[in-house]
Backbone as ProteinMPNN parsed JSONL, in Angstrom:
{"seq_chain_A": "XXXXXXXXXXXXXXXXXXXXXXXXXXXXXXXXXXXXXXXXXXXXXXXXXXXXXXXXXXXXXXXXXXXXXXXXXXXXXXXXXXXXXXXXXXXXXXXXXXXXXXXXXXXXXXXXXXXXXXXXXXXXXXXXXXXXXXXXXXXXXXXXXXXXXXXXXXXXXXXXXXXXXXXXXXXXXXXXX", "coords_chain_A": {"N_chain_A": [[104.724, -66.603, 38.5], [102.686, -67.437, 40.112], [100.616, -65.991, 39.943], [100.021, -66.128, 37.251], [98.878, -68.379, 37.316], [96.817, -67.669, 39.227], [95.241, -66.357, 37.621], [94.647, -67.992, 35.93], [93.075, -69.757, 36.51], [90.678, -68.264, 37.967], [89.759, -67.26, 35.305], [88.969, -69.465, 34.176], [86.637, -70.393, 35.845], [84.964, -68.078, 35.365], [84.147, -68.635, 33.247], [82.924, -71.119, 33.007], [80.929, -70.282, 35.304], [78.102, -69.041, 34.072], [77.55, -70.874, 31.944], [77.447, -73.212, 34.111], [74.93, -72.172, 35.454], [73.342, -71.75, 33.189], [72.331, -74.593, 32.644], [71.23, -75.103, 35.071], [69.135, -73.23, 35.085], [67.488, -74.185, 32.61], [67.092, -76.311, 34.145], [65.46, -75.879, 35.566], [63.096, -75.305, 34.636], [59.887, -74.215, 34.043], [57.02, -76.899, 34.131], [54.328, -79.129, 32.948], [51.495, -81.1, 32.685], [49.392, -83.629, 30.714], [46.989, -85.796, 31.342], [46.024, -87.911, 28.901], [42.466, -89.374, 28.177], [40.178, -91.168, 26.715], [36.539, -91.093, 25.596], [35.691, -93.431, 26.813], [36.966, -93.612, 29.151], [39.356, -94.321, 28.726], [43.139, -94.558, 28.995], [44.658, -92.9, 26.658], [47.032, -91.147, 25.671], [49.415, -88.717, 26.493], [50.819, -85.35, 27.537], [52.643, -83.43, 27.568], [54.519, -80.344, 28.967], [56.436, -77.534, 28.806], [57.917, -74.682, 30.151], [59.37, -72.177, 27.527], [61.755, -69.756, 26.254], [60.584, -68.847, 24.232], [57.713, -69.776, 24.233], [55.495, -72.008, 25.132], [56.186, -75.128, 24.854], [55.04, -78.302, 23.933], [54.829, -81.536, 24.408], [53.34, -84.122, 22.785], [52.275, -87.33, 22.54], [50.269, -89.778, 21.711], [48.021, -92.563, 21.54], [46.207, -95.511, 20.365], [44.058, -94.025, 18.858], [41.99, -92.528, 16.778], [42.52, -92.714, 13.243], [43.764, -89.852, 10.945], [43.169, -86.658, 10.365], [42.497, -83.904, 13.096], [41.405, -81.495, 14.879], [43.057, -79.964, 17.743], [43.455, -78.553, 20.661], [43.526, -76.027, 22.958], [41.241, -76.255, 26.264], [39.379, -73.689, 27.989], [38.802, -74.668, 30.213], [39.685, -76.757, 33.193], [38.691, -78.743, 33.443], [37.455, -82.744, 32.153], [35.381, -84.353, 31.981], [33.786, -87.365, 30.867], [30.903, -88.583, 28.501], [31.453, -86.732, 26.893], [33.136, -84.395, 26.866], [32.442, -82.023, 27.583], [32.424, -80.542, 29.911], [34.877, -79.07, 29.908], [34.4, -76.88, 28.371], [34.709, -73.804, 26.016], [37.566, -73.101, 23.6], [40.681, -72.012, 25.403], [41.05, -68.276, 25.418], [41.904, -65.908, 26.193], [41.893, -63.341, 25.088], [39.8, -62.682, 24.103], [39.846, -62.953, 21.046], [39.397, -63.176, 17.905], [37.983, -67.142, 16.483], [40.675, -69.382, 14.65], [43.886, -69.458, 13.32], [44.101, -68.932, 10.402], [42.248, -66.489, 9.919], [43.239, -64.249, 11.536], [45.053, -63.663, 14.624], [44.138, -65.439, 16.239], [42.792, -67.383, 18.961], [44.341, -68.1, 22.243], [44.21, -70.935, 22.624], [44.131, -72.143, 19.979], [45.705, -74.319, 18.202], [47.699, -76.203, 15.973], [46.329, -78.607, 13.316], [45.953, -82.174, 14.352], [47.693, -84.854, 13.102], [47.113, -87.977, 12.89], [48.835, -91.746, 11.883], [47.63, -94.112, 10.682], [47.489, -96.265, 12.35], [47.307, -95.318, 14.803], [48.286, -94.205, 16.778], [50.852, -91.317, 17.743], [53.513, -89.134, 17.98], [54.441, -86.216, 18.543], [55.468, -82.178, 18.854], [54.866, -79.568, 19.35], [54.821, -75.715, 19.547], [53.255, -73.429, 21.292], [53.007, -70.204, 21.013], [51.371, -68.37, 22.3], [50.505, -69.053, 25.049], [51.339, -69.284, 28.253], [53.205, -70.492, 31.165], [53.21, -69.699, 33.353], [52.23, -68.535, 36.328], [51.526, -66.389, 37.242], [50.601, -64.3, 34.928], [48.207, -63.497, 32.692], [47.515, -65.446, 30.302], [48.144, -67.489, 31.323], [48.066, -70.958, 31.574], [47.283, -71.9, 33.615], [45.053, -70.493, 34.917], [42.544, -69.398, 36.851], [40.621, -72.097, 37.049], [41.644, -73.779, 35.811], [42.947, -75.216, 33.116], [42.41, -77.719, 29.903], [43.692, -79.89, 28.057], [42.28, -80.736, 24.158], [41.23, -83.523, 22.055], [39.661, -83.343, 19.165], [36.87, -84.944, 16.599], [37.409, -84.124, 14.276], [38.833, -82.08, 11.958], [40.301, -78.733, 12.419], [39.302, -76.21, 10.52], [40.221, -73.555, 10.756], [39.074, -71.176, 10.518], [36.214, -70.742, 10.723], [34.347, -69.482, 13.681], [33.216, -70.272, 16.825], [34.97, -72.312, 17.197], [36.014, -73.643, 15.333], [34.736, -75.694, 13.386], [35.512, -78.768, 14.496], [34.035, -80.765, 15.315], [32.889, -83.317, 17.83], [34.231, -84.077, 20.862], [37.204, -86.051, 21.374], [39.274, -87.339, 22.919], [40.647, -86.003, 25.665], [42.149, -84.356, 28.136], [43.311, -83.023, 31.655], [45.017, -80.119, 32.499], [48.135, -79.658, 34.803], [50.32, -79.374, 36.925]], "CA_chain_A": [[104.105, -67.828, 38.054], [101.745, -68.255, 40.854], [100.008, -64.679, 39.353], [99.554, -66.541, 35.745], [98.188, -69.706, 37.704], [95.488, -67.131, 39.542], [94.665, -65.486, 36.041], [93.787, -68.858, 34.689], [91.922, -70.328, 37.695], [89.471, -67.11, 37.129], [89.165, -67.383, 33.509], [87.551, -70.995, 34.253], [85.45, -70.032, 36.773], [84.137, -66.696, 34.25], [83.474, -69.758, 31.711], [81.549, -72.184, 33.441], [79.742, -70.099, 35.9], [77.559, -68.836, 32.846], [77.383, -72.192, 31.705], [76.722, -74.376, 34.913], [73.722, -71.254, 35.245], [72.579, -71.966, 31.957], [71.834, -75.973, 32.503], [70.287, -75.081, 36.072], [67.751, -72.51, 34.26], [66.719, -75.491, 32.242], [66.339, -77.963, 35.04], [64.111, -75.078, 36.611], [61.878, -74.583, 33.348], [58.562, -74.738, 34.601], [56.608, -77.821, 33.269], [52.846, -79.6, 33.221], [51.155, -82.805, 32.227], [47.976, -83.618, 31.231], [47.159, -87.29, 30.967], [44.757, -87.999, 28.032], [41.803, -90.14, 27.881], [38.873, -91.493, 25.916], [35.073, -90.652, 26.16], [35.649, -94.533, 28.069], [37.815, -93.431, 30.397], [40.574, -95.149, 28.858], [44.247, -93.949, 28.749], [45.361, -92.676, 25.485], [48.294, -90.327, 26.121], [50.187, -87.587, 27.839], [51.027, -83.863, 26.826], [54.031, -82.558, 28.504], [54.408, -79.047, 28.874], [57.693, -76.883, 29.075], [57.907, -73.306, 29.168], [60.939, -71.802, 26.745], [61.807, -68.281, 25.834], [59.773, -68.316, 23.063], [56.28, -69.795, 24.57], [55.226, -73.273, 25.914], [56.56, -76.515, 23.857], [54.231, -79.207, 23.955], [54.892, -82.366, 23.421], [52.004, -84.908, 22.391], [52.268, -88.463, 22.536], [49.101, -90.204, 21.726], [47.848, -94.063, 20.985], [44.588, -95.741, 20.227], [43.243, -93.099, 18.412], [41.519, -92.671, 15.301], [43.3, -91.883, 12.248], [43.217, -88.9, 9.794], [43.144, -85.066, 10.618], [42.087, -84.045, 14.186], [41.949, -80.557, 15.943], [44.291, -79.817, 18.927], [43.514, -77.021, 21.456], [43.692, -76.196, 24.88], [40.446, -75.191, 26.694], [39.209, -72.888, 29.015], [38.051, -75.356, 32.021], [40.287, -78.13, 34.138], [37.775, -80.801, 33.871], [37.881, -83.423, 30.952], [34.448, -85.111, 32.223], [33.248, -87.694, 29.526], [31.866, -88.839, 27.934], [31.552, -85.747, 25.474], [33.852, -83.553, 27.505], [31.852, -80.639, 27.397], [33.119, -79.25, 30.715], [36.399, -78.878, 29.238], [33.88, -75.329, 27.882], [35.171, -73.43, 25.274], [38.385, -72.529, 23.996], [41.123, -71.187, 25.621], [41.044, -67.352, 24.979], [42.125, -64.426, 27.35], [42.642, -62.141, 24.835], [38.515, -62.571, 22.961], [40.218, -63.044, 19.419], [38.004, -64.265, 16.627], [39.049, -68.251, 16.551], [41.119, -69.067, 13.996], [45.063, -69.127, 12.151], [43.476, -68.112, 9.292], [41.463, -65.631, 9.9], [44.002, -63.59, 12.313], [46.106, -64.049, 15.665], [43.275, -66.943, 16.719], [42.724, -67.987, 20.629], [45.478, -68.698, 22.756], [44.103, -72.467, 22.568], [44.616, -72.814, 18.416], [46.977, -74.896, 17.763], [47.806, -77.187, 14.054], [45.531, -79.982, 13.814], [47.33, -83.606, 13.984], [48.21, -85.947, 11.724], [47.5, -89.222, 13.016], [48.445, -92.433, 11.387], [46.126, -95.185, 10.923], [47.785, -96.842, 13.548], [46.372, -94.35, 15.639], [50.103, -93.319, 17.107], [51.746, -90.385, 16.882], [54.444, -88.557, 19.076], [55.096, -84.813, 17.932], [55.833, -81.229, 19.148], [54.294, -78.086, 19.302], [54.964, -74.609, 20.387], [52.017, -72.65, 21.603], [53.605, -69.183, 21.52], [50.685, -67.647, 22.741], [50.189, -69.492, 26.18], [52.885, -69.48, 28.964], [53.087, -71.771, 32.45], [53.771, -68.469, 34.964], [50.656, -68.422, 36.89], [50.688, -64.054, 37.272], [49.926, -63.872, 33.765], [46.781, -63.472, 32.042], [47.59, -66.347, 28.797], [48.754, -68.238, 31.94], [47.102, -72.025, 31.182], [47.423, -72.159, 34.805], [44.471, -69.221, 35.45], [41.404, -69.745, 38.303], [39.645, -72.938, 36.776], [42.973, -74.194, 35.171], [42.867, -75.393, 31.66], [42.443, -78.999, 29.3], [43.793, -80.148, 26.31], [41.147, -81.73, 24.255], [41.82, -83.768, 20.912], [38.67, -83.209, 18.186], [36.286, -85.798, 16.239], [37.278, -83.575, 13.286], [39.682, -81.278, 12.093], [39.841, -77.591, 12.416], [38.813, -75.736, 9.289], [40.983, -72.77, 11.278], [38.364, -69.843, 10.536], [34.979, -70.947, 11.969], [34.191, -69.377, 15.274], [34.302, -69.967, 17.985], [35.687, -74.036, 17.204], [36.589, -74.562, 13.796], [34.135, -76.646, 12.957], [36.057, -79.608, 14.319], [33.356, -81.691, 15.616], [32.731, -83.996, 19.014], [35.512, -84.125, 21.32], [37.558, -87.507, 21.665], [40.554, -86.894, 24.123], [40.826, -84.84, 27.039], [43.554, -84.257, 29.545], [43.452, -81.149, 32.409], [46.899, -79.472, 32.548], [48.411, -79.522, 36.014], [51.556, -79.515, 37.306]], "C_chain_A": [[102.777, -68.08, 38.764], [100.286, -66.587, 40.402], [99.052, -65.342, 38.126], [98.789, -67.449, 36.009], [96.585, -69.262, 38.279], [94.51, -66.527, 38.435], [93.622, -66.91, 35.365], [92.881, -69.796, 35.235], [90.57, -69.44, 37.459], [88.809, -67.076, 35.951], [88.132, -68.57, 33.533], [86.712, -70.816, 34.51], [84.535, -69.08, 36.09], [84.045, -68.152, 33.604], [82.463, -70.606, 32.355], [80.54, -71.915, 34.384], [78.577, -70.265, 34.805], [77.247, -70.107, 32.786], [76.487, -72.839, 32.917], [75.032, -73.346, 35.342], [72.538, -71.563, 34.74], [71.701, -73.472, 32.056], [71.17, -75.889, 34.042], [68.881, -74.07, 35.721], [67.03, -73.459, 33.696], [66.312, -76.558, 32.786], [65.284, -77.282, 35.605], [63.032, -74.736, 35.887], [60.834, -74.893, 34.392], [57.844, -75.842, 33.508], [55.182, -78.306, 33.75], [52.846, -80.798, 32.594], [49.77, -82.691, 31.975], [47.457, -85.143, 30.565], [46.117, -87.194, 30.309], [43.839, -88.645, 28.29], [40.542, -90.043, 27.038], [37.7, -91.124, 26.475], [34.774, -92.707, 27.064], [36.517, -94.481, 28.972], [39.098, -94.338, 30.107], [42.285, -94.232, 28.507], [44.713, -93.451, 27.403], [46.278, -91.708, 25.042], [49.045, -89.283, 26.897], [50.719, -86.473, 26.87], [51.917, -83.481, 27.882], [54.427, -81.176, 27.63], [55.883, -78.287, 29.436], [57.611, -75.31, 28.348], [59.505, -72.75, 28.677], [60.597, -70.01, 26.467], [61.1, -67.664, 24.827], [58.264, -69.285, 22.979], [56.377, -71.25, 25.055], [55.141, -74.74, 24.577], [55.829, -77.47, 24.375], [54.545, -80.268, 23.045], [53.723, -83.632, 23.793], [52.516, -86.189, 22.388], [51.113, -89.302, 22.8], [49.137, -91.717, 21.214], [46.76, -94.248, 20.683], [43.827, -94.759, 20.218], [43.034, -93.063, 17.406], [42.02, -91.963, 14.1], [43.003, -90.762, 11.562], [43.583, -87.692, 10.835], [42.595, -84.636, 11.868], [42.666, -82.552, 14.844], [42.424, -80.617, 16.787], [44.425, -78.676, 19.446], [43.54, -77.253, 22.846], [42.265, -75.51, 25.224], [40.5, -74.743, 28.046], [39.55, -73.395, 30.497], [38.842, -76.717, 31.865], [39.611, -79.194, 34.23], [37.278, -81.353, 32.474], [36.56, -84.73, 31.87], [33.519, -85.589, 31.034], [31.795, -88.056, 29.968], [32.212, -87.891, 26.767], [32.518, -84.144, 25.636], [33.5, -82.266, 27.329], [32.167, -79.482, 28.622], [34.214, -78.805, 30.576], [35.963, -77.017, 28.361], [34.794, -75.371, 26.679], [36.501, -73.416, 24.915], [39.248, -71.852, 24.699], [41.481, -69.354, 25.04], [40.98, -66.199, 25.806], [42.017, -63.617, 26.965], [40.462, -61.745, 23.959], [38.947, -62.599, 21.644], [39.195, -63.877, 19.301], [39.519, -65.837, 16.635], [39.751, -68.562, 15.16], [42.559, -69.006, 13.483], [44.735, -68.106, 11.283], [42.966, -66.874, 9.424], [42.278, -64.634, 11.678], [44.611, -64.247, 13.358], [45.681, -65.639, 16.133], [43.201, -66.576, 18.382], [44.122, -68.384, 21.344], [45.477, -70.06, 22.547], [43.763, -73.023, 21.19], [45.923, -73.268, 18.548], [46.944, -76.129, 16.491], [46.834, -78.296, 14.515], [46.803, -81.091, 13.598], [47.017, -84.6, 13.111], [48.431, -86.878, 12.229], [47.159, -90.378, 11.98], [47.333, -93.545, 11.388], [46.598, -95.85, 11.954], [47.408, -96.709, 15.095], [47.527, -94.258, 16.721], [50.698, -92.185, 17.1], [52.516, -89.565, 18.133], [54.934, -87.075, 17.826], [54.608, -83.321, 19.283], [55.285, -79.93, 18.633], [54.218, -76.802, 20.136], [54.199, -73.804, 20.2], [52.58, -71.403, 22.083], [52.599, -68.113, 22.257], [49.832, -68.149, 24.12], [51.589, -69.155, 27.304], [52.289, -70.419, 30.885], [53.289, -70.968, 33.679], [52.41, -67.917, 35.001], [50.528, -66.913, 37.128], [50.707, -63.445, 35.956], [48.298, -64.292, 32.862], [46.964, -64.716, 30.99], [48.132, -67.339, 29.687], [47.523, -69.821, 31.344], [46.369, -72.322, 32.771], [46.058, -71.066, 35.474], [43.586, -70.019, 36.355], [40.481, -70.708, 37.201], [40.604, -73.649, 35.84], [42.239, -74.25, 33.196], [42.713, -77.518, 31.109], [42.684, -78.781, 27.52], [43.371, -81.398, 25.515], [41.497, -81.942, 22.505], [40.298, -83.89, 20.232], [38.114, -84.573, 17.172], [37.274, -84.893, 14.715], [38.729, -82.958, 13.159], [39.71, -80.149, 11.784], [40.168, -76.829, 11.038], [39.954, -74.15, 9.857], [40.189, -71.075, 11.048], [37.053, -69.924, 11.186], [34.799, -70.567, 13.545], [32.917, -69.634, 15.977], [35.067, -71.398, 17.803], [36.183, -74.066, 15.97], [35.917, -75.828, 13.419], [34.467, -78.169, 12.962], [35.238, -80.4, 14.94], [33.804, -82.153, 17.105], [34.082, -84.034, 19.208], [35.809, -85.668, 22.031], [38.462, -88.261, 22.618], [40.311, -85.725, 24.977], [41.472, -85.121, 27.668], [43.51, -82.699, 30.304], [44.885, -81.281, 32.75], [46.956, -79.03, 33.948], [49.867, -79.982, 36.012], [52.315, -80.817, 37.798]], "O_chain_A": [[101.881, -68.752, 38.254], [99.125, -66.594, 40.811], [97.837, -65.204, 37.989], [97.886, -67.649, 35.197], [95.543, -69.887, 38.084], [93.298, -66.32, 38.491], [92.565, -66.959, 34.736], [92.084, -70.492, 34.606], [89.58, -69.868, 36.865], [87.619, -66.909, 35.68], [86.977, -68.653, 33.114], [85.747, -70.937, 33.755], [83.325, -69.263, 36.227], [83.156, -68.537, 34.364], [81.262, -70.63, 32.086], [79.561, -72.638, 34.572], [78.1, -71.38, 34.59], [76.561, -70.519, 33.721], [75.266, -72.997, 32.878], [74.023, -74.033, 35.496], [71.393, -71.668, 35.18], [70.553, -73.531, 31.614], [70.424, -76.852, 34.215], [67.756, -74.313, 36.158], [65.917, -73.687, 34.169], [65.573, -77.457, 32.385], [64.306, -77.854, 36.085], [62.127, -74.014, 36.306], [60.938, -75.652, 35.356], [58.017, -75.742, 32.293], [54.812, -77.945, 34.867], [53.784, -81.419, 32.094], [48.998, -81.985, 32.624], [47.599, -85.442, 29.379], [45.178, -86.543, 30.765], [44.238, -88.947, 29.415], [39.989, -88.985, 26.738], [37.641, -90.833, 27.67], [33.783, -93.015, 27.726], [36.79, -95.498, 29.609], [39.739, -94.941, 30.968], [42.312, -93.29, 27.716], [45.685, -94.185, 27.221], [46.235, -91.462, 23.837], [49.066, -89.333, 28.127], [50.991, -86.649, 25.683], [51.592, -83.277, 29.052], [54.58, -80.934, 26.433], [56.305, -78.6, 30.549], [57.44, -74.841, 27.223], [60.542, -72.892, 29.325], [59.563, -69.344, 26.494], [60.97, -66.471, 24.551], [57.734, -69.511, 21.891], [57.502, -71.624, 25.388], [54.281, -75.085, 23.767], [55.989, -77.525, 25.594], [54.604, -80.313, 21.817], [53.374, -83.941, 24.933], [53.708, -86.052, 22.112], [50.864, -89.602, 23.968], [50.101, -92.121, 20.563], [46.035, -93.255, 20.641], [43.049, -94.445, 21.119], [43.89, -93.599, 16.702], [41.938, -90.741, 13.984], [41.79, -90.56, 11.509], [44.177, -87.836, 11.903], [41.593, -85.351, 11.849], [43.821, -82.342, 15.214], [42.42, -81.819, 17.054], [45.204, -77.813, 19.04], [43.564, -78.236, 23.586], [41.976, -74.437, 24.695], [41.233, -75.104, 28.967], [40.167, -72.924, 31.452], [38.795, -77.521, 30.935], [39.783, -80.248, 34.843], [36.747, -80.575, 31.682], [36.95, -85.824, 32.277], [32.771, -84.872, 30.369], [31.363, -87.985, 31.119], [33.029, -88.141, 25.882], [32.576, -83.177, 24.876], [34.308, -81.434, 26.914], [32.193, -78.253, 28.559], [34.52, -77.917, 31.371], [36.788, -76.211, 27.932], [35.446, -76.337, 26.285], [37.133, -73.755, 25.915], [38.788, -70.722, 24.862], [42.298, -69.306, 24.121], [39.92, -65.614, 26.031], [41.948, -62.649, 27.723], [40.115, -60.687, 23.434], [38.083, -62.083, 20.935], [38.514, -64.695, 19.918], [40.747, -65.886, 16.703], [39.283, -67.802, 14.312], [42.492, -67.947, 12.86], [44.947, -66.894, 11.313], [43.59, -66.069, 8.733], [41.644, -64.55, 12.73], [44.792, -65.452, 13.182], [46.393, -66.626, 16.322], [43.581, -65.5, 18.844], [44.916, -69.071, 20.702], [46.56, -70.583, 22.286], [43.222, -74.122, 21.077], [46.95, -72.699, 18.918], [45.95, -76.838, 16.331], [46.61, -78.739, 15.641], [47.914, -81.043, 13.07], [45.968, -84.927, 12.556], [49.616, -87.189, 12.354], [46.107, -90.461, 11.347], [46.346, -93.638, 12.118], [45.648, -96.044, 12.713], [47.274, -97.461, 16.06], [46.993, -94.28, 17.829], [51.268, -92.062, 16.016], [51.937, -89.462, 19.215], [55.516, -87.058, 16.742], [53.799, -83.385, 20.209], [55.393, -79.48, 17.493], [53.662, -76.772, 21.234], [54.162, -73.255, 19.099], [52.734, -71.256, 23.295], [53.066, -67.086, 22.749], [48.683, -67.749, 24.308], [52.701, -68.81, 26.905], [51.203, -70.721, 31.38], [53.495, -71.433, 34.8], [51.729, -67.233, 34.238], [49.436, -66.348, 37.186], [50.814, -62.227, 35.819], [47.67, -65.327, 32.641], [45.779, -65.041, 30.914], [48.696, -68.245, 29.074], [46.414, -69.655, 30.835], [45.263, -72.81, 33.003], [46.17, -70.874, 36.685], [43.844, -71.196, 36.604], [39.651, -70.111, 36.514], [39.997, -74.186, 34.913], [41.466, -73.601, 32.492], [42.91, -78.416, 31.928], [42.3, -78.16, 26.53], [43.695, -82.563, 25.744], [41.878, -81.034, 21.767], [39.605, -84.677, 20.877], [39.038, -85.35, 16.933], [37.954, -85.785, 14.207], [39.637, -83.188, 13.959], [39.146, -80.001, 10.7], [41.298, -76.902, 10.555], [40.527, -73.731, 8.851], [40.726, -70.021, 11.388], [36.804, -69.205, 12.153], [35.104, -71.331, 14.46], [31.799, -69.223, 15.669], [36.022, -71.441, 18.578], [37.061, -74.918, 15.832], [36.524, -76.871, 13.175], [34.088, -78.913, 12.058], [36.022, -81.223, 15.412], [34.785, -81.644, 17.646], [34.961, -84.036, 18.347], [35.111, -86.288, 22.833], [38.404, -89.436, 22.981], [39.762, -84.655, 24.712], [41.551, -86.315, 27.955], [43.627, -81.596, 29.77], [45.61, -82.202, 33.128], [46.138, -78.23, 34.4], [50.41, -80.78, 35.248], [53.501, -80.754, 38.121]]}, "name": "protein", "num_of_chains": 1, "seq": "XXXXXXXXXXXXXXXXXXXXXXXXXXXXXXXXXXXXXXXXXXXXXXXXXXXXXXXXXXXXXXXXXXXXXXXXXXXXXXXXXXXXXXXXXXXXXXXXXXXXXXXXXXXXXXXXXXXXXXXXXXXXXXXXXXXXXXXXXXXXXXXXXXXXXXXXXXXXXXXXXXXXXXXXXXXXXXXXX"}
C-alpha cells in the first residue's frame, strides 16, 4: 500500500513540475515600455512590450489622438525629442530590407497602421515577429542607441521607401526596460 501511495506522490510531482515551470517562464518573459507623448510633451500612452515564442507582442494603448489611419513603427534611435521627433532617425532595420509589407519582408520596424477612433482612443495588440527583447541579437530593439516607437501624421502606404509615405510624426515613446 505504502508502494501505491509512493507511485502516486511521483506522478503529481511529474505533473506539476512541468506546469509550475511553465507559469515561472512566463513571469520571466522579458518585457519593455515606452511611454508615449505629443510634439507638446503631453502624455498620450504606453506600449508594453513582451517577448513570446513567436516574436515581441505589443500592446498599444493610446488617447488624445487624432482620428483616422496612422502608421506604427519602431525606430532606429532612443530619443523621442519633439517637437517633430526627428531624432527618433529612421526606421528600425538591421537587416537593410526595402520598407514595406507590400513590397516584401519590410524593416523590422513595419508594423499595420492603426485604426483610431474619432475619440482618439484605442487599445490593441500587435506582434512584431521580426523584432525580439534579447539584447545579443542583432533585431534586438534593445541594440547600442536603443530604439522608439513613433505614431505617424499619416498612414503608411506600405511600399514607399524608406517611410511609407506616412507623413510628420505625432507620438513618440523610447523603448526601455
Amino acid at each position: 500500500m505504502k508502494l501505491i501511495s509512493w507511485v502516486l506522490a511521483l506522478s503529481a510531482v511529474a505533473l506539476l513540475v512541468p506546469a509550475l515551470l511553465q507559469g515561472a517562464a512566463a513571469e520571466d518573459a522579458a518585457t519593455a515600455k515606452a511611454a508615449l507623448e505629443d510634439a507638446k510633451g503631453q502624455d498620450v500612452g504606453l506600449a508594453s512590450f513582451t517577448q513570446t515564442p513567436a516574436g515581441v507582442l505589443i500592446r498599444l494603448s493610446v488617447r488624445s489622438m487624432p482620428g483616422g489611419e496612422h502608421a506604427f513603427h519602431i525606430h532606429a534611435v532612443g530619443k523621442c525629442e519633439p517637437p517633430d521627433f526627428a531624432s527618433a532617425s529612421g526606421h528600425f532595420n538591421p537587416t537593410n530590407a526595402h520598407h514595406g509589407m507590400m513590397s516584401g519582408p519590410g524593416h523590422a520596424g513595419d508594423m499595420p497602421n492603426l485604426h483610431i477612433p474619432a475619440d482618439g482612443s484605442l487599445d490593441v495588440e500587435v506582434l512584431n515577429t521580426a523584432v525580439t527583447l534579447d539584447k545579443d541579437k542583432p533585431n534586438s530593439v534593445f541594440h547600442p542607441g536603443g530604439t522608439a516607437v513613433v505614431i505617424h501624421a499619416g498612414k503608411d502606404d506600405y511600399t514607399s521607401d524608406p517611410a511609407g509615405n506616412a507623413g510628420g510624426r505625432i507620438a513618440c515613446g523610447v523603448v526601455a526596460q
